[in-house]
SETITI-244494 format. One record per atom (N, C-alpha, C): x, y, z; chain; residue in one letter. Coordinates in pm, whole numbers. Layout:
BEGIN
<node><c1>X</c1><c2>Y</c2><c3>Z</c3><kette>A</kette><rest>A</rest></node>
...
END
This chain:
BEGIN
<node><c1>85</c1><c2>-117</c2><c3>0</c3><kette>A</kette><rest>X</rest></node>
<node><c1>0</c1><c2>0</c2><c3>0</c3><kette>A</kette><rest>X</rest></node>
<node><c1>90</c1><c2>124</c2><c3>0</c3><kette>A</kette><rest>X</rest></node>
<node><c1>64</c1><c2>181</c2><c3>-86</c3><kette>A</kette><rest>X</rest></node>
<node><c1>145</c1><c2>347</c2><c3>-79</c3><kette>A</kette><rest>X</rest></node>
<node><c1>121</c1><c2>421</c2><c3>18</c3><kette>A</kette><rest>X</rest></node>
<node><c1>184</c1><c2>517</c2><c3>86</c3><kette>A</kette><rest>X</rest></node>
<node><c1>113</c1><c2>605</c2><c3>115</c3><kette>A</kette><rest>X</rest></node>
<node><c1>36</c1><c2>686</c2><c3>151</c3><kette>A</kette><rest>X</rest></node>
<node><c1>-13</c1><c2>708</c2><c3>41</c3><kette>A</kette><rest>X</rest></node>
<node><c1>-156</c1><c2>844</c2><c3>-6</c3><kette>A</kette><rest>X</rest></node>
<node><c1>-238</c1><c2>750</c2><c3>-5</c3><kette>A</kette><rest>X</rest></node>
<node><c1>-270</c1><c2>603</c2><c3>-43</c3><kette>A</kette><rest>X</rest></node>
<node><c1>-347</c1><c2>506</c2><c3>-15</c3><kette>A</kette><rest>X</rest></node>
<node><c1>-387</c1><c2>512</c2><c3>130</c3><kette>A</kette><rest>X</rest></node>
<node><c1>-287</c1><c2>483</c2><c3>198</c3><kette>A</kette><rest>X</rest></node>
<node><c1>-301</c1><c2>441</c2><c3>330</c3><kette>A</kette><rest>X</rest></node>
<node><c1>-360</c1><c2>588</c2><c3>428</c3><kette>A</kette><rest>X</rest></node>
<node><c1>-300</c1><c2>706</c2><c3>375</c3><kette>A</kette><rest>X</rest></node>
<node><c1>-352</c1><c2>821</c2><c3>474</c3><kette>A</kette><rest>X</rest></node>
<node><c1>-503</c1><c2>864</c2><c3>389</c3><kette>A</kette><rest>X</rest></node>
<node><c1>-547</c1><c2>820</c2><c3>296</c3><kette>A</kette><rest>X</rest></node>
<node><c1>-712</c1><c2>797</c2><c3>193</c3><kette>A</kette><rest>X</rest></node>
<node><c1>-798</c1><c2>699</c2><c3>285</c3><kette>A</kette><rest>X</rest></node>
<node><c1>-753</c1><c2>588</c2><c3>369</c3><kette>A</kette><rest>X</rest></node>
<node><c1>-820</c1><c2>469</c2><c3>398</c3><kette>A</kette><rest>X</rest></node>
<node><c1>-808</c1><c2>536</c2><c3>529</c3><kette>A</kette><rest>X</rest></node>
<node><c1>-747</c1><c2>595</c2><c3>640</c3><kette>A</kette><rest>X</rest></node>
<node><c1>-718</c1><c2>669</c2><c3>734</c3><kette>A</kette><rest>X</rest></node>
<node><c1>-837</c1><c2>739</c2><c3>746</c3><kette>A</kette><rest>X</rest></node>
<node><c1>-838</c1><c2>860</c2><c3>624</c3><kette>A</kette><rest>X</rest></node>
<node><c1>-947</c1><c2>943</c2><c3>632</c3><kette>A</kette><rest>X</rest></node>
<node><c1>-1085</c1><c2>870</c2><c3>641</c3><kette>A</kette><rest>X</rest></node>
<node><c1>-1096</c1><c2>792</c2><c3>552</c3><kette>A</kette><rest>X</rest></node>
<node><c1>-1228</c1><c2>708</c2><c3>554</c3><kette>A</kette><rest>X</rest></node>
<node><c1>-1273</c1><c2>650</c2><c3>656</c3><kette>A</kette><rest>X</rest></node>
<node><c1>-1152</c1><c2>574</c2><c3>752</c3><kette>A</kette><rest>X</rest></node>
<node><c1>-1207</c1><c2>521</c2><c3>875</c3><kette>A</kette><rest>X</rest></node>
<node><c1>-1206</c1><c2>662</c2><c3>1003</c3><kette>A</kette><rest>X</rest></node>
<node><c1>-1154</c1><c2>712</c2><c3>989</c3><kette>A</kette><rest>X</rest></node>
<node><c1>-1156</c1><c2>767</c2><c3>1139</c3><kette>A</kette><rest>X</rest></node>
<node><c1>-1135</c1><c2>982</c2><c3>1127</c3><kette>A</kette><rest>X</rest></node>
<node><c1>-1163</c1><c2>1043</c2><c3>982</c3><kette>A</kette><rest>X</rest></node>
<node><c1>-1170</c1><c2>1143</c2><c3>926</c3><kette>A</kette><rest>X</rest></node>
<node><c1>-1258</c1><c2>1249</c2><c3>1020</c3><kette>A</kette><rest>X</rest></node>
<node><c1>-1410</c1><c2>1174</c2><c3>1033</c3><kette>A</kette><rest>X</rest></node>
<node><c1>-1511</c1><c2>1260</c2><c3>1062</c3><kette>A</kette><rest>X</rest></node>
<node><c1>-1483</c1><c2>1273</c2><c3>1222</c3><kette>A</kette><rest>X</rest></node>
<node><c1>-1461</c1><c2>1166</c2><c3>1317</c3><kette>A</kette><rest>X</rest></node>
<node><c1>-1395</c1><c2>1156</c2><c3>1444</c3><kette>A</kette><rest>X</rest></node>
<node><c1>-1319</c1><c2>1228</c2><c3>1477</c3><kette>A</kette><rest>X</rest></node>
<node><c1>-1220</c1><c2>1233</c2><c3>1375</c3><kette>A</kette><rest>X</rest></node>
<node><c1>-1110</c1><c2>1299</c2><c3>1456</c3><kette>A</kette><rest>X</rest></node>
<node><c1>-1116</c1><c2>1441</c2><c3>1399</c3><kette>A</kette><rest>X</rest></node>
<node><c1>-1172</c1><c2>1483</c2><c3>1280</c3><kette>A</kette><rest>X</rest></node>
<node><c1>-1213</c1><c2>1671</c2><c3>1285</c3><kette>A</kette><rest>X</rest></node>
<node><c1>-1300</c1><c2>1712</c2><c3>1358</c3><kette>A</kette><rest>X</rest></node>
<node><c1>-1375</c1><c2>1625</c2><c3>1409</c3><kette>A</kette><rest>X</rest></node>
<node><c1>-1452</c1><c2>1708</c2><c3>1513</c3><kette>A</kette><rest>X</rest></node>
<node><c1>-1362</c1><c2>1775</c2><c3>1656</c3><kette>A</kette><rest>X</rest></node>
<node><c1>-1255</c1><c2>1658</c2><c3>1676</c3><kette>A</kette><rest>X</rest></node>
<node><c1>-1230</c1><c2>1631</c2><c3>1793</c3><kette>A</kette><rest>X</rest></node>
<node><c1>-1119</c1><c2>1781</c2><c3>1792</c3><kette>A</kette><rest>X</rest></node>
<node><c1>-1059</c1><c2>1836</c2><c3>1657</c3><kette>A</kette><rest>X</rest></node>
<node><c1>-958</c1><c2>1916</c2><c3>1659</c3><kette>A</kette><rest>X</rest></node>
<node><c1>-821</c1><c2>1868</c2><c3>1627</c3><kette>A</kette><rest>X</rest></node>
<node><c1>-764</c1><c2>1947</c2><c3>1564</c3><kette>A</kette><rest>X</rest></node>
<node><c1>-632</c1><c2>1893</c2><c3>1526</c3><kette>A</kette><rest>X</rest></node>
<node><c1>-511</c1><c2>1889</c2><c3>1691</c3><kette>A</kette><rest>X</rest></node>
<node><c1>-526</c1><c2>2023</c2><c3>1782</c3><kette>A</kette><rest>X</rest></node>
<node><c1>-472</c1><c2>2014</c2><c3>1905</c3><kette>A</kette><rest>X</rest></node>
<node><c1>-529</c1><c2>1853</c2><c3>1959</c3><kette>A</kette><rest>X</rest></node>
<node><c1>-633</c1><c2>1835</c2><c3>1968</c3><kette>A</kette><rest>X</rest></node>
<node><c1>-682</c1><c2>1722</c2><c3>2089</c3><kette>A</kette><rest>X</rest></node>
<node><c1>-617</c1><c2>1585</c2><c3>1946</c3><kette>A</kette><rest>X</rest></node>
<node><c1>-609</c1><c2>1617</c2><c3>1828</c3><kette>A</kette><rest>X</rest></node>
<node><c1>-604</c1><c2>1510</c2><c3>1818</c3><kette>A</kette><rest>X</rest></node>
<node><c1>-449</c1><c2>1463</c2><c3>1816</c3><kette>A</kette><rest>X</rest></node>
<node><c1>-386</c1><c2>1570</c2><c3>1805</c3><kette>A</kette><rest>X</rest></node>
<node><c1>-233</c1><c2>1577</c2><c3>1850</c3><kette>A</kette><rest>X</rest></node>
<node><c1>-190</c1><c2>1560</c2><c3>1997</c3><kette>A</kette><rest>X</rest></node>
<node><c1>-317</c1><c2>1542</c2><c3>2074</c3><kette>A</kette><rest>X</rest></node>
<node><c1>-265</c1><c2>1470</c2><c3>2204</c3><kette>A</kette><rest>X</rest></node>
<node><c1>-254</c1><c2>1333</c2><c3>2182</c3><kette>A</kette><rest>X</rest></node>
<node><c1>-352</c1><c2>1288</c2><c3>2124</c3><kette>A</kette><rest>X</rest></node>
<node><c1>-387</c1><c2>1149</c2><c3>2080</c3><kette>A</kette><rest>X</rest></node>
<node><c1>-220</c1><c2>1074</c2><c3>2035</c3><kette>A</kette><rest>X</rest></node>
<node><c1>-191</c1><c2>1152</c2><c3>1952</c3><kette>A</kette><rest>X</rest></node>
<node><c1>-54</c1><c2>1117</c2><c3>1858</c3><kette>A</kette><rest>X</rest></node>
<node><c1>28</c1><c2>1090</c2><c3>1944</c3><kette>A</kette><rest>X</rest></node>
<node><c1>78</c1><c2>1237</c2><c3>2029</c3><kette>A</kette><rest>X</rest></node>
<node><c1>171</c1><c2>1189</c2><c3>2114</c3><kette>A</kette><rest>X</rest></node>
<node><c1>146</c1><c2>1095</c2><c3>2238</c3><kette>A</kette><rest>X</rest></node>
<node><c1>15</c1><c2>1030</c2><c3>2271</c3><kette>A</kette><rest>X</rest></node>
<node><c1>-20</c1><c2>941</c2><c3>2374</c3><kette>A</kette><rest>X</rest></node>
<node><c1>95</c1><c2>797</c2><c3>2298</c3><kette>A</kette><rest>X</rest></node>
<node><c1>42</c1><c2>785</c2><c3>2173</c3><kette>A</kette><rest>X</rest></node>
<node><c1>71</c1><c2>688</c2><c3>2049</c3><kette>A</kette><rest>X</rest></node>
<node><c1>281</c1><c2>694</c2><c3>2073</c3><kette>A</kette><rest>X</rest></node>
<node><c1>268</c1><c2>786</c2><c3>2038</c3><kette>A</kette><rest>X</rest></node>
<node><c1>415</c1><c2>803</c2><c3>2015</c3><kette>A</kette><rest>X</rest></node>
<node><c1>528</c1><c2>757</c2><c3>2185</c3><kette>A</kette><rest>X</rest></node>
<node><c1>428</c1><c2>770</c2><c3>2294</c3><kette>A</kette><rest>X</rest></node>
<node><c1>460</c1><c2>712</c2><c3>2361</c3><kette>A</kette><rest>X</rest></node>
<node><c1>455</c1><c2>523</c2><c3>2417</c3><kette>A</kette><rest>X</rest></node>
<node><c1>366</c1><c2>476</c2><c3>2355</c3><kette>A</kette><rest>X</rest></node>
<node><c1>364</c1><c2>360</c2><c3>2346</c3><kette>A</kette><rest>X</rest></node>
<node><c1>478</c1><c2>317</c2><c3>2229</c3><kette>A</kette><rest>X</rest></node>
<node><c1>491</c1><c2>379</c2><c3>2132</c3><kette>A</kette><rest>X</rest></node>
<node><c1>568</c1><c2>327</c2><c3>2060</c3><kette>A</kette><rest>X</rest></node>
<node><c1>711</c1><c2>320</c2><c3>2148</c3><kette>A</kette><rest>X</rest></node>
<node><c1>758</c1><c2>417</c2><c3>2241</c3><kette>A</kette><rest>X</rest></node>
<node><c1>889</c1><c2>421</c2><c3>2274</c3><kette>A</kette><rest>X</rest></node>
<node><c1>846</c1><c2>281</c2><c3>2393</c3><kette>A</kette><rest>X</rest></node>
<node><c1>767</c1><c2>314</c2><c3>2454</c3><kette>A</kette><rest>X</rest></node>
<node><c1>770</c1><c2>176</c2><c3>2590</c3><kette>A</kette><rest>X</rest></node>
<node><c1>794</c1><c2>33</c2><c3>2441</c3><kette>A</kette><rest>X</rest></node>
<node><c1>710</c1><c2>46</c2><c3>2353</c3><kette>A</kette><rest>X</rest></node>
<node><c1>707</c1><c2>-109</c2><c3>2290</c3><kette>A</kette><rest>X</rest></node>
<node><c1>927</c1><c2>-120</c2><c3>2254</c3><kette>A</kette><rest>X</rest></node>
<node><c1>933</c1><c2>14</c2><c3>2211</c3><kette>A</kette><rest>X</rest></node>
<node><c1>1098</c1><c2>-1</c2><c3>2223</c3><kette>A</kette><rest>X</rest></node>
<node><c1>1165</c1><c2>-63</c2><c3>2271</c3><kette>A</kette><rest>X</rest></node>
<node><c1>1172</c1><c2>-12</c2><c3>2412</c3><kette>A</kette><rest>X</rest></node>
<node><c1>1237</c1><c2>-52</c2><c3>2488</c3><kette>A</kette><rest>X</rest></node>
<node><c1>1195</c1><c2>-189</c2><c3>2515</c3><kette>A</kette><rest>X</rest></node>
<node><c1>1093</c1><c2>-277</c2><c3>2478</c3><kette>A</kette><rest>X</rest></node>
<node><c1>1053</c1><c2>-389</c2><c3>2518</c3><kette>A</kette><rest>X</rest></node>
<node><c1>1110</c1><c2>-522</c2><c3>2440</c3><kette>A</kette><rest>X</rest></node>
<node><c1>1090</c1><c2>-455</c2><c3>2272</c3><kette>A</kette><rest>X</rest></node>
<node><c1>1199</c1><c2>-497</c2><c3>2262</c3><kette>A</kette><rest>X</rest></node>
<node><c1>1083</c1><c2>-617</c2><c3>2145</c3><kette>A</kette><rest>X</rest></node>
<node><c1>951</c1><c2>-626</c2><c3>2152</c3><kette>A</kette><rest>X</rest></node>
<node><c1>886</c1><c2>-708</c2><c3>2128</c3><kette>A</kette><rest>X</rest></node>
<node><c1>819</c1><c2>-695</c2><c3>1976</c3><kette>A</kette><rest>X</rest></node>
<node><c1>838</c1><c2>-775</c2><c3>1854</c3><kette>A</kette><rest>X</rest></node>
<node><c1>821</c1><c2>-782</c2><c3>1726</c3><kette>A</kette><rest>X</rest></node>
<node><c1>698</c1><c2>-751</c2><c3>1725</c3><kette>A</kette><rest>X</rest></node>
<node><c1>566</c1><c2>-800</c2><c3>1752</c3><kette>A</kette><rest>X</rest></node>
<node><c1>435</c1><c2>-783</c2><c3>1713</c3><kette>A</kette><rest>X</rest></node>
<node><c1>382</c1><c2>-632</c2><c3>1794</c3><kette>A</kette><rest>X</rest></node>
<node><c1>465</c1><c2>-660</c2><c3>1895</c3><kette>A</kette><rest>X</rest></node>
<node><c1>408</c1><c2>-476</c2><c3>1990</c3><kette>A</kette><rest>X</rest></node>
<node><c1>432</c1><c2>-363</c2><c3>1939</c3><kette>A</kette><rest>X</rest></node>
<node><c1>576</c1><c2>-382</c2><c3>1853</c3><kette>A</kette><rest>X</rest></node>
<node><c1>645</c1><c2>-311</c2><c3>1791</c3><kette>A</kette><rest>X</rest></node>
<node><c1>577</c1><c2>-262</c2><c3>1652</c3><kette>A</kette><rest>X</rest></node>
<node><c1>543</c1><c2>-383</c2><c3>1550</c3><kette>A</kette><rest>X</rest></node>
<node><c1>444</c1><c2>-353</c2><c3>1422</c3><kette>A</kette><rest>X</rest></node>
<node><c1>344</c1><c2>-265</c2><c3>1449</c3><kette>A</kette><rest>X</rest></node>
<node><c1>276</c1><c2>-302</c2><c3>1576</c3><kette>A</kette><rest>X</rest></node>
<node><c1>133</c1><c2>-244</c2><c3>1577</c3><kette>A</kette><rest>X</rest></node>
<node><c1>136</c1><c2>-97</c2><c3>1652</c3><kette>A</kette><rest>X</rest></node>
<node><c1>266</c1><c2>-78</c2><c3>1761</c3><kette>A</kette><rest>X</rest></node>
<node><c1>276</c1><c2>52</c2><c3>1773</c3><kette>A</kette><rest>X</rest></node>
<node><c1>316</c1><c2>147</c2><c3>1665</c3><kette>A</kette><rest>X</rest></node>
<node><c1>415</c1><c2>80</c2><c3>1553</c3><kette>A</kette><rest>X</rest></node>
<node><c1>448</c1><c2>201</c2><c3>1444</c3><kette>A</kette><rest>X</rest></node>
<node><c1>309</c1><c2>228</c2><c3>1356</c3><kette>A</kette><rest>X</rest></node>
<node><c1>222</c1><c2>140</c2><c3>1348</c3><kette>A</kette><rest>X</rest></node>
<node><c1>152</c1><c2>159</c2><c3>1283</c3><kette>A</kette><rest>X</rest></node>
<node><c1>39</c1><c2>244</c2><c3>1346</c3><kette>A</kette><rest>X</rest></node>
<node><c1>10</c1><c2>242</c2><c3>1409</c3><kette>A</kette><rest>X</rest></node>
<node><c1>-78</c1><c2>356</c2><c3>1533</c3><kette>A</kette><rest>X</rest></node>
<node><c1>1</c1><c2>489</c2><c3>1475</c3><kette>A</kette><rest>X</rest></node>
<node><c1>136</c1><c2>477</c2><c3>1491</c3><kette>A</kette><rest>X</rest></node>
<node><c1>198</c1><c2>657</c2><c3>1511</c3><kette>A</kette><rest>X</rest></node>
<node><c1>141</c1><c2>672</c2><c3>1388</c3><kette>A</kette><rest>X</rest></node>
<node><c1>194</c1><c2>583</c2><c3>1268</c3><kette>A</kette><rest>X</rest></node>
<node><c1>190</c1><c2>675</c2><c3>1143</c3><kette>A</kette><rest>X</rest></node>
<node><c1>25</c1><c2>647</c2><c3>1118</c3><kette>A</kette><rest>X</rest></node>
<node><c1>-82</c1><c2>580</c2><c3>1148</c3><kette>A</kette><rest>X</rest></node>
<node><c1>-230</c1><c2>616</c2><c3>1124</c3><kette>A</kette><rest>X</rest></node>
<node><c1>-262</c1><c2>750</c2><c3>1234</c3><kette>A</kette><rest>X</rest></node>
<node><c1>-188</c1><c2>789</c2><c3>1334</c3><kette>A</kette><rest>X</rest></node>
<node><c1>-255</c1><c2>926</c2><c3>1384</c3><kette>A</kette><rest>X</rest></node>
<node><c1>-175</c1><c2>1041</c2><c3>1303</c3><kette>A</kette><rest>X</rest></node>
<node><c1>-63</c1><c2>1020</c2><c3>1244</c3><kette>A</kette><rest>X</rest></node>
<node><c1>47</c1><c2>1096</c2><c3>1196</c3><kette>A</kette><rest>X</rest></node>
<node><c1>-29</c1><c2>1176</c2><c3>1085</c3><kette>A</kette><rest>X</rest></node>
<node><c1>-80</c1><c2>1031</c2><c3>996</c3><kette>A</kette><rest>X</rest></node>
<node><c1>-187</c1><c2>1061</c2><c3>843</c3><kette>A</kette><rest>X</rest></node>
<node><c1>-309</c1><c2>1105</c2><c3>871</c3><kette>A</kette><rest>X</rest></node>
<node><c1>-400</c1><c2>1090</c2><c3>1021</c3><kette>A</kette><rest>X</rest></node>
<node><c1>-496</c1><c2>1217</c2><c3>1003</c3><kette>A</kette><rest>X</rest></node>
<node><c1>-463</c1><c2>1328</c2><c3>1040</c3><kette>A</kette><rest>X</rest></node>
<node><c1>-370</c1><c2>1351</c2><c3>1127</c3><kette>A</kette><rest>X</rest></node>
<node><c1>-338</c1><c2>1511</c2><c3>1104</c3><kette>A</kette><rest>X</rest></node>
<node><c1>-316</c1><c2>1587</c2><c3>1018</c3><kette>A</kette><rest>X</rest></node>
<node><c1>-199</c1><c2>1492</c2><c3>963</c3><kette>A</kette><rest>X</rest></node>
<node><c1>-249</c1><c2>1550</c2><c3>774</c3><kette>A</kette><rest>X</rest></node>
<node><c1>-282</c1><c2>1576</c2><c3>676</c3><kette>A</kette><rest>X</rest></node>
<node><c1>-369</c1><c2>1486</c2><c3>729</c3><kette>A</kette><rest>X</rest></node>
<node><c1>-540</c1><c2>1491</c2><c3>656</c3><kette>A</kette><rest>X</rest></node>
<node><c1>-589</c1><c2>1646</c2><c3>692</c3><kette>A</kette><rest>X</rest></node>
<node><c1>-613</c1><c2>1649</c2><c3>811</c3><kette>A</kette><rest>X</rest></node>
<node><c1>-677</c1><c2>1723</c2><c3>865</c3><kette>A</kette><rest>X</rest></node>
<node><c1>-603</c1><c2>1872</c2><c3>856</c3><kette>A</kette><rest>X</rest></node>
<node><c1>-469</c1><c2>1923</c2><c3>859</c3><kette>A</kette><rest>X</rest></node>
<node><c1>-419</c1><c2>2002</c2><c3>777</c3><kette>A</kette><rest>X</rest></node>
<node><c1>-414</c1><c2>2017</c2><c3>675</c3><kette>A</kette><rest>X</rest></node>
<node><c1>-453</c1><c2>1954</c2><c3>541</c3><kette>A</kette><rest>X</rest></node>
<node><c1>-468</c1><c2>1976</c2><c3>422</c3><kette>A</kette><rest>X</rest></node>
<node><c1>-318</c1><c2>1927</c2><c3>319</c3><kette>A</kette><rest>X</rest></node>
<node><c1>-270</c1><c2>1807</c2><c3>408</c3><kette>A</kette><rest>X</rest></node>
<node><c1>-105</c1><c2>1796</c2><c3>379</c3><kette>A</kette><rest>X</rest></node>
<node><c1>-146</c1><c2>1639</c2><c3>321</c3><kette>A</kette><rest>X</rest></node>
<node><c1>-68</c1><c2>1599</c2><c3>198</c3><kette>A</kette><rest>X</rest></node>
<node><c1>-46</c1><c2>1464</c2><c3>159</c3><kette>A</kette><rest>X</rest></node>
<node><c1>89</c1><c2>1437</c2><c3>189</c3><kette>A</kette><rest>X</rest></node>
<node><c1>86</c1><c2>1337</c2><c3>271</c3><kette>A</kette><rest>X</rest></node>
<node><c1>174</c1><c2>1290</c2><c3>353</c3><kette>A</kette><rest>X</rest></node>
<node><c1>288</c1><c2>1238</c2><c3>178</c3><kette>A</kette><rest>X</rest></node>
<node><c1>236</c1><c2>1177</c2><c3>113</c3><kette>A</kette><rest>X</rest></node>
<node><c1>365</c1><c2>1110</c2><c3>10</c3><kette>A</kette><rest>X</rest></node>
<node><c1>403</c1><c2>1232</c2><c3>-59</c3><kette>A</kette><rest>X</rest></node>
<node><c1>361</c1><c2>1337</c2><c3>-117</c3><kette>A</kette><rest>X</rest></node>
<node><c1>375</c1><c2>1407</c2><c3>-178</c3><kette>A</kette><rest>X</rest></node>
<node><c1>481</c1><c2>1520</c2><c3>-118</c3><kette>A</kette><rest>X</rest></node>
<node><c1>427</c1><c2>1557</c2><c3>33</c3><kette>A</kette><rest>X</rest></node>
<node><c1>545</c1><c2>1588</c2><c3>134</c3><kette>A</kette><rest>X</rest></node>
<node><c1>660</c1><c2>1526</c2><c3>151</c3><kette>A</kette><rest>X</rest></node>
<node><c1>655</c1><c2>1391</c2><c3>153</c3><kette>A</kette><rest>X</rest></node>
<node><c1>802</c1><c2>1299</c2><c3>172</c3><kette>A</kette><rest>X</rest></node>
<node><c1>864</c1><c2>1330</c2><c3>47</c3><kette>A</kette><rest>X</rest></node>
<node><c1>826</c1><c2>1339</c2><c3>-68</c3><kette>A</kette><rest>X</rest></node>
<node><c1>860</c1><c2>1309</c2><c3>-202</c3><kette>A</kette><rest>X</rest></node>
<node><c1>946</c1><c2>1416</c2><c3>-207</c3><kette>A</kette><rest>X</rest></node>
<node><c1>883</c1><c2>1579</c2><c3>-196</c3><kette>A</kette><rest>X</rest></node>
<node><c1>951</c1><c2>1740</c2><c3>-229</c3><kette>A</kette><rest>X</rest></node>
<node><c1>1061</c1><c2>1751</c2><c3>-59</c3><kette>A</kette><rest>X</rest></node>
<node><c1>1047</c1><c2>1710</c2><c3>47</c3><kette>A</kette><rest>X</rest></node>
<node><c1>1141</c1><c2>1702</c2><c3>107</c3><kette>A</kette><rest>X</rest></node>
<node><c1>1301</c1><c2>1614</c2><c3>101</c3><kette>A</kette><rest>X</rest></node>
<node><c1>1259</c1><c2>1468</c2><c3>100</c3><kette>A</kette><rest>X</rest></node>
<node><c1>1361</c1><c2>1356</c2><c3>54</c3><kette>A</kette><rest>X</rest></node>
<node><c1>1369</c1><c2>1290</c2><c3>-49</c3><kette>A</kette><rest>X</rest></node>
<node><c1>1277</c1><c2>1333</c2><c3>-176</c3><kette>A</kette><rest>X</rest></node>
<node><c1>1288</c1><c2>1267</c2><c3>-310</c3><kette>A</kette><rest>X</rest></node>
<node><c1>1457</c1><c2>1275</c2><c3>-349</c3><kette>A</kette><rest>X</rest></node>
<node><c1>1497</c1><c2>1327</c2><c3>-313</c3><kette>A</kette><rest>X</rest></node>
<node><c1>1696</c1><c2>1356</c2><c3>-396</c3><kette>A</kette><rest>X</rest></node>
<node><c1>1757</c1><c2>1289</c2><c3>-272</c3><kette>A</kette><rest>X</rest></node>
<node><c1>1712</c1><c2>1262</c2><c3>-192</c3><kette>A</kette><rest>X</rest></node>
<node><c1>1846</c1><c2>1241</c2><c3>-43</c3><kette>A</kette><rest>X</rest></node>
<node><c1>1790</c1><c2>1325</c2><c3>6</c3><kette>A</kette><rest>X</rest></node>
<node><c1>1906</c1><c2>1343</c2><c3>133</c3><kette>A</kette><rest>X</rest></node>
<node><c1>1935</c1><c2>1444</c2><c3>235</c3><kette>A</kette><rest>X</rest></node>
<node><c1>1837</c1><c2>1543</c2><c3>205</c3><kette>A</kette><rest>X</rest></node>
<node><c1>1764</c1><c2>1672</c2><c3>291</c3><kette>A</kette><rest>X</rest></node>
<node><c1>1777</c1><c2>1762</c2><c3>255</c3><kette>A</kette><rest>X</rest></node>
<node><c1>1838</c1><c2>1841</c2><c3>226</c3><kette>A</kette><rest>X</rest></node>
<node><c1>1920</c1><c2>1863</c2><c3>319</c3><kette>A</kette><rest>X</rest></node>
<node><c1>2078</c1><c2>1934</c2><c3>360</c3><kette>A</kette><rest>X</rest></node>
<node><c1>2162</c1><c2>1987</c2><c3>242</c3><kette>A</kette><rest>X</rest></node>
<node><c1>2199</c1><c2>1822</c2><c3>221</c3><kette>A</kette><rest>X</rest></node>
<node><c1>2357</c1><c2>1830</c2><c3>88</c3><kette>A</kette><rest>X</rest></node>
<node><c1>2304</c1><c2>1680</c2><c3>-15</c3><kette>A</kette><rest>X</rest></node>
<node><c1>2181</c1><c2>1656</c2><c3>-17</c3><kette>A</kette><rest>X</rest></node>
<node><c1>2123</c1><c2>1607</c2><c3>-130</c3><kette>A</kette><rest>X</rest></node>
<node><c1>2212</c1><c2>1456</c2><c3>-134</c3><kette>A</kette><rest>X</rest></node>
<node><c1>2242</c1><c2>1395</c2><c3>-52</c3><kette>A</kette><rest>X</rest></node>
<node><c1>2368</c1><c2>1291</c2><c3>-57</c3><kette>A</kette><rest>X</rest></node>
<node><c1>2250</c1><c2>1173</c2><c3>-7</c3><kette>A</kette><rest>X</rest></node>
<node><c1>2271</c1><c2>1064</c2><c3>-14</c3><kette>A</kette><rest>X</rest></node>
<node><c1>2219</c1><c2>905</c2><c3>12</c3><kette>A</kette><rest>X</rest></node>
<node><c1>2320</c1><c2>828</c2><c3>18</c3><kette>A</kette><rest>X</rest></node>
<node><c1>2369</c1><c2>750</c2><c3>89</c3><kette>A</kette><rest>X</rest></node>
<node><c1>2323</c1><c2>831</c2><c3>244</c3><kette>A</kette><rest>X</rest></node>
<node><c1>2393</c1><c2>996</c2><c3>271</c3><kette>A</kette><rest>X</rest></node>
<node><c1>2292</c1><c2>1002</c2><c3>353</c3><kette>A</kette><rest>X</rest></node>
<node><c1>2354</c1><c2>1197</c2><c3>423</c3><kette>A</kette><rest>X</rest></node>
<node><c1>2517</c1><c2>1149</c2><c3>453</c3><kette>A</kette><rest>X</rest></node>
<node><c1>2586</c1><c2>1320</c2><c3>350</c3><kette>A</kette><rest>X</rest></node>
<node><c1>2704</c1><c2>1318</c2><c3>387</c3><kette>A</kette><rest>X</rest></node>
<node><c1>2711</c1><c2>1425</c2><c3>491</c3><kette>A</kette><rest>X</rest></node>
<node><c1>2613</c1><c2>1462</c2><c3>536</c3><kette>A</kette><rest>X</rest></node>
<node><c1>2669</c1><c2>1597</c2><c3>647</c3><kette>A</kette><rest>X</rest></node>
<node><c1>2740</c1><c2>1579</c2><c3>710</c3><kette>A</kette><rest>X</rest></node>
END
């Protein structure tokens, strides 16, 4: 799944929920997320681990939904060449 697929299927499931709720409240949400992802870290555990990255980046893609941002299209004009920096793969900074 690409992507713009995946933050499209995002919007569809959980779009109307989470604009009501606000982009602040729903950016608490994220970083609640972003903290499970670090405990599953440190744990150290393969399946805790899948399902926490995948939480960050499904709250990651409605925010950006919800800002008006396509998440691939952003990755693409930031790191499509490399680096931002000095344009190198890997970064020569």
């Amino acid at each position: 799944m690409k992507l713009s697929e995946f933050q499209r299927l995002i919007e569809a499931i959980y779009y109307e929920r989470d604009a009501a709720r606000g982009l602040p409240g729903t950016y608490l949400w994220f970083a609640e997320e972003v903290g499970e992802l670090t405990r599953a870290l440190r744990r150290g555990q393969r399946e805790e681990l899948e399902g926490e990255f995948a939480d960050v980046l499904a709250w990651l893609a409605t925010m950006a939904s919800m800002a008006g941002v396509d998440l691939e299209e952003a990755a693409r004009k930031k790191y499509g060449r490399g680096c931002p920096r000095c344009s190198a793969t890997p970064c020569a900074c």
